[in-house]
C-alpha positions in Angstrom: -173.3 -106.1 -4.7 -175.3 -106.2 -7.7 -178.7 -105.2 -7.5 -180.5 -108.9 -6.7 -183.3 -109.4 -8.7 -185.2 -111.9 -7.5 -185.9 -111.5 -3.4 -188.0 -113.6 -0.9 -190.0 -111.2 1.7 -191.1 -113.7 4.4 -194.0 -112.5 6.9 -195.8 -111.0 3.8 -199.0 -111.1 5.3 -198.1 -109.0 8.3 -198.3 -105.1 9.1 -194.5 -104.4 7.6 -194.4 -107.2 5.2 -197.7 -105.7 3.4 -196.0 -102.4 3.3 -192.7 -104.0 2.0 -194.9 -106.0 -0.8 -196.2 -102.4 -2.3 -193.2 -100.7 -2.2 -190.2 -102.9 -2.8 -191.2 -103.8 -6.4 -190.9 -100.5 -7.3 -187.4 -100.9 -7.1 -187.2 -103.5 -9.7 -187.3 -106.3 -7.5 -189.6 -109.9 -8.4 -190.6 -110.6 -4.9 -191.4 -114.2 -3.8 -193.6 -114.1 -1.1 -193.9 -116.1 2.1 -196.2 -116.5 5.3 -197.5 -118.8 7.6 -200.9 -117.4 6.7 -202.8 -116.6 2.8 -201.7 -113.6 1.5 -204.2 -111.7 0.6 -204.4 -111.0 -3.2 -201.8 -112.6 -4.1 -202.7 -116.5 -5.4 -198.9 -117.3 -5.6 -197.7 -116.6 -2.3 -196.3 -119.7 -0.4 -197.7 -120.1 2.6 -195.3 -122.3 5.0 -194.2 -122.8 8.3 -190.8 -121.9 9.5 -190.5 -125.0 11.2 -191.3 -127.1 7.4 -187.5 -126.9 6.2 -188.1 -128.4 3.4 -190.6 -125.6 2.3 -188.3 -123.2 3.2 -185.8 -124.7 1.4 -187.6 -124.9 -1.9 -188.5 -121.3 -0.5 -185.3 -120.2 -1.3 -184.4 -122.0 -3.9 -183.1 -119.7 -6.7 -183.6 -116.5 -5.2 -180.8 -113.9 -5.1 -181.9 -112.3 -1.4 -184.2 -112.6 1.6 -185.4 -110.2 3.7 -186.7 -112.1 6.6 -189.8 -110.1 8.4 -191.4 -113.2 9.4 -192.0 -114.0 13.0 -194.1 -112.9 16.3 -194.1 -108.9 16.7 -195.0 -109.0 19.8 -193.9 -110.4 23.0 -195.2 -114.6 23.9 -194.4 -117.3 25.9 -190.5 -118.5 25.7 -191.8 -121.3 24.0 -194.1 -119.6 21.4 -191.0 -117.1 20.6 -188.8 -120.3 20.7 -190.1 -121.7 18.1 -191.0 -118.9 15.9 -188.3 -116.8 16.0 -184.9 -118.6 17.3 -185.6 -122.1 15.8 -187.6 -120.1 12.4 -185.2 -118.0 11.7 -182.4 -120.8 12.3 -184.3 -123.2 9.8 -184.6 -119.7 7.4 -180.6 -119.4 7.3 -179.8 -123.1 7.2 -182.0 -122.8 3.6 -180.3 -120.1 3.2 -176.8 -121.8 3.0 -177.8 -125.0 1.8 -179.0 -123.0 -1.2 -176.0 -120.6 -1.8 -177.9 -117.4 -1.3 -175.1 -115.1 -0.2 -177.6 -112.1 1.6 -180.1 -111.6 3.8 -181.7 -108.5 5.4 -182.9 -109.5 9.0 -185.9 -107.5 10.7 -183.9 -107.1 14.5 -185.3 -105.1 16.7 -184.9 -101.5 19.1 -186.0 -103.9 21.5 -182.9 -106.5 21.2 -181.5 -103.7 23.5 -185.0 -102.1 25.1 -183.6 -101.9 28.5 -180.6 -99.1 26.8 -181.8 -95.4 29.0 -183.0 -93.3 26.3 -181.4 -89.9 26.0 -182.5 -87.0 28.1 -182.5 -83.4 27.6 -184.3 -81.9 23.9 -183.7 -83.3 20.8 -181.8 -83.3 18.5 -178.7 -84.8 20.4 -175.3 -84.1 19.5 -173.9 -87.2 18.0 -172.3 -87.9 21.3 -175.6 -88.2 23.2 -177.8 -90.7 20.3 -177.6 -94.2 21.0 -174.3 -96.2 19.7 -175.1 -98.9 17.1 -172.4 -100.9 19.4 -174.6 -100.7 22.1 -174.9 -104.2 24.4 -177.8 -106.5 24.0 -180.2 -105.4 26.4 -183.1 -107.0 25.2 -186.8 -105.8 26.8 -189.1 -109.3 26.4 -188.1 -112.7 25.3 -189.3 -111.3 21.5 -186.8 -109.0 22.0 -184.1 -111.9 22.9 -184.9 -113.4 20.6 -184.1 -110.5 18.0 -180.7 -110.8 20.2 -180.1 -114.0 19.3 -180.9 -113.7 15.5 -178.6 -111.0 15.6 -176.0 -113.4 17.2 -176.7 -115.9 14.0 -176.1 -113.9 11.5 -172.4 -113.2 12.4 -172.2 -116.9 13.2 -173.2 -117.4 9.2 -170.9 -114.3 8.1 -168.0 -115.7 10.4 -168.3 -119.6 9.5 -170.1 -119.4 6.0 -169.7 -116.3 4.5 -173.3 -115.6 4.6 -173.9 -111.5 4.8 -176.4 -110.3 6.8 -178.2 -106.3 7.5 -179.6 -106.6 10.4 -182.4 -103.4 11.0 -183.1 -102.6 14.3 -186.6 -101.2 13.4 -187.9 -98.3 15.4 -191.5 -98.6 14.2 -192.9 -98.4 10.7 -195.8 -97.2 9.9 -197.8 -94.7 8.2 -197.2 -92.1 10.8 -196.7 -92.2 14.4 -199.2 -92.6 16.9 -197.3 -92.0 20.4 -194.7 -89.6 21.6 -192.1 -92.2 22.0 -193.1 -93.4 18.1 -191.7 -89.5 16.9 -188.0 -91.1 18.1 -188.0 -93.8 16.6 -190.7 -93.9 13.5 -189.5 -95.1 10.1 -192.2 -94.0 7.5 -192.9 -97.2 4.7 -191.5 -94.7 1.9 -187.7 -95.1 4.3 -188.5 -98.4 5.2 -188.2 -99.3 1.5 -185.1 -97.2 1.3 -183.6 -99.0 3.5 -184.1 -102.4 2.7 -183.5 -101.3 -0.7 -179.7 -99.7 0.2 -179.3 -103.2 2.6 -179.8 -105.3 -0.3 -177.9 -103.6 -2.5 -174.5 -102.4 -0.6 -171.1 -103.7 -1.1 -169.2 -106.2 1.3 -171.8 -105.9 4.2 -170.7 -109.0 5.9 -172.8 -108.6 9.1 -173.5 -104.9 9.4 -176.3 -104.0 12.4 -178.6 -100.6 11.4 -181.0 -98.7 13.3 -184.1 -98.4 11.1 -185.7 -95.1 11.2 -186.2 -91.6 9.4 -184.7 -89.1 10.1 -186.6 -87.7 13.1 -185.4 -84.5 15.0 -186.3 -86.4 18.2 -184.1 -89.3 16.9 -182.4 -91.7 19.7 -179.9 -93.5 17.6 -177.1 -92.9 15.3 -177.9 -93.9 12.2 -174.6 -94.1 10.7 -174.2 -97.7 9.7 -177.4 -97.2 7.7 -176.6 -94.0 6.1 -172.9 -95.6 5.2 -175.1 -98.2 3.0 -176.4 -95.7 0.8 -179.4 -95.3 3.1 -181.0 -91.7 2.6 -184.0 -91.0 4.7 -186.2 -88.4 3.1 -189.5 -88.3 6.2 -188.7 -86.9 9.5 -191.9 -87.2 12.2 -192.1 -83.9 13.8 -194.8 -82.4 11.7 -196.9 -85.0 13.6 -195.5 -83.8 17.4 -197.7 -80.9 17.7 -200.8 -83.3 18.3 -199.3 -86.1 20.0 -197.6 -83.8 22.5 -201.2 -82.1 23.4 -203.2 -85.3 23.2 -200.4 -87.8 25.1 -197.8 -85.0 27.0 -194.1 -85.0 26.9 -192.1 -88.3 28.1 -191.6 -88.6 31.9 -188.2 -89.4 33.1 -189.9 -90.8 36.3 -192.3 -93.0 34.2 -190.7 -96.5 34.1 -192.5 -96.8 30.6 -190.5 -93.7 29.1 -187.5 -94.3 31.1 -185.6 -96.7 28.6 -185.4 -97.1 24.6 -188.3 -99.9 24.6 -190.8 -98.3 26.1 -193.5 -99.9 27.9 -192.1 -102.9 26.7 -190.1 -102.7 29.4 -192.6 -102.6 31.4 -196.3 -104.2 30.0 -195.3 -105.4 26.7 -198.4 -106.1 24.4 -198.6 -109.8 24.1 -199.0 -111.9 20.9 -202.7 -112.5 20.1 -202.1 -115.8 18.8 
């Protein structure tokens, strides 16, 4: 695909969306920015719900990508996540097709399958023992259904519309990792850009599902599907395990909250502040 030039980053007030704002341009995008809230710095953002279709559809009017971070992070009521996620991002793709944009790059979720056993023994895992990209649904919280279900859509859209889709199960991104689970399944920004960038720009995706994260020696997951994009992750997080290992301990098999690939969302999921 030819690299697009013009992309819409929705959520780009939020933690990953702010990161994705500093980083993606210097890839040669123009992003067009989108949130529910101001963004901060940045006079020309849109700010819109994702329930206003037609401000999403004048959203995406003329743009040659989306990557779609918007949404609740966290886990909410059914009814919060409802509309947020599974009605937002429906309204997102409907604009989508209505005005011919022919990719998106959707932020799924590890926890679309949370409840998946996490490997055992020490890292790294032969390729046998990491997590299959094929892996069931297993999702941990309703926010992680709902990453499920926009999963779901976007091979509805590439099935009856033609409409390609990445959709990056994201570990978690952030500067570095702050748990022992995190040195799994950390992306760092610099390979969170990286991989957006190599989703945007790959050939014939049609709907392709990735695990987002670097390239940790504790890795989970196969990262195959990214890496046949053109994905190169350059960070790994074991120069941060030392610490966290003193400070937090080793995973416990016979702690519910390290038992499965979500963690303690599994278990006590952190709930939406809003």
């Amino acid at each position: 695909m030819p690299a697009p030039r013009t992309v819409l980053l929705t959520g780009a007030a939020g933690g990953l969306g702010t990161l994705m704002r500093g980083l993606l341009p210097d890839y040669g995008y123009e992003l067009r920015l989108l949130d529910l809230l101001p963004v901060e710095g940045e006079p020309d953002a849109l700010t819109a719900d994702l329930a206003d279709k037609a401000a999403l559809r004048e959203a995406v009017r003329g743009v040659d990508a989306i990557v779609h971070l918007a949404g609740i992070s966290l886990e909410a009521s059914f009814d919060k996540i409802l509309k947020a996620n599974i009605e937002g991002t429906y309204n997102l793709y409907e604009a989508a097709r209505e005005e011919g944009v022919r990719r998106i790059v959707f932020a799924s979720s590890n926890h679309a399958v949370g409840f998946t056993p996490r490997p055992r023994g020490e890292a790294p895992f032969d390729d046998g023992a990491l997590i299959p990209i094929d892996t069931p649904h297993r999702p941990d919280t309703f926010y992680g259904l709902s990453k499920s279900f926009g999963e779901d859509l976007a091979q509805f859209y590439w099935d009856k519309y033609g409409l390609e889709t990445v959709s990056v199960r994201i570990g978690s991104c952030f500067a570095e990792p702050t748990s022992v689970r995190m040195l799994s399944v950390w992306m760092s920004p610099e390979d969170g850009a990286r991989l957006f960038h190599a989703a945007l720009t790959a050939e014939d995706v049609r709907h392709t599902v990735v695990y987002g994260s670097s390239a940790n020696t504790r890795l989970w997951w196969d990262l195959s599907t990214a890496r046949a994009l053109g994905y190169e992750p350059r960070d790994d997080s074991e120069p941060y395990a030392e610490k966290l290992i003193a400070e937090q301990g080793e995973l416990d098999p016979a702690n519910p909250d390290h038992a499965h690939l979500g963690g303690h969302f599994t278990t006590h999921p952190p709930i939406w502040p809003y």
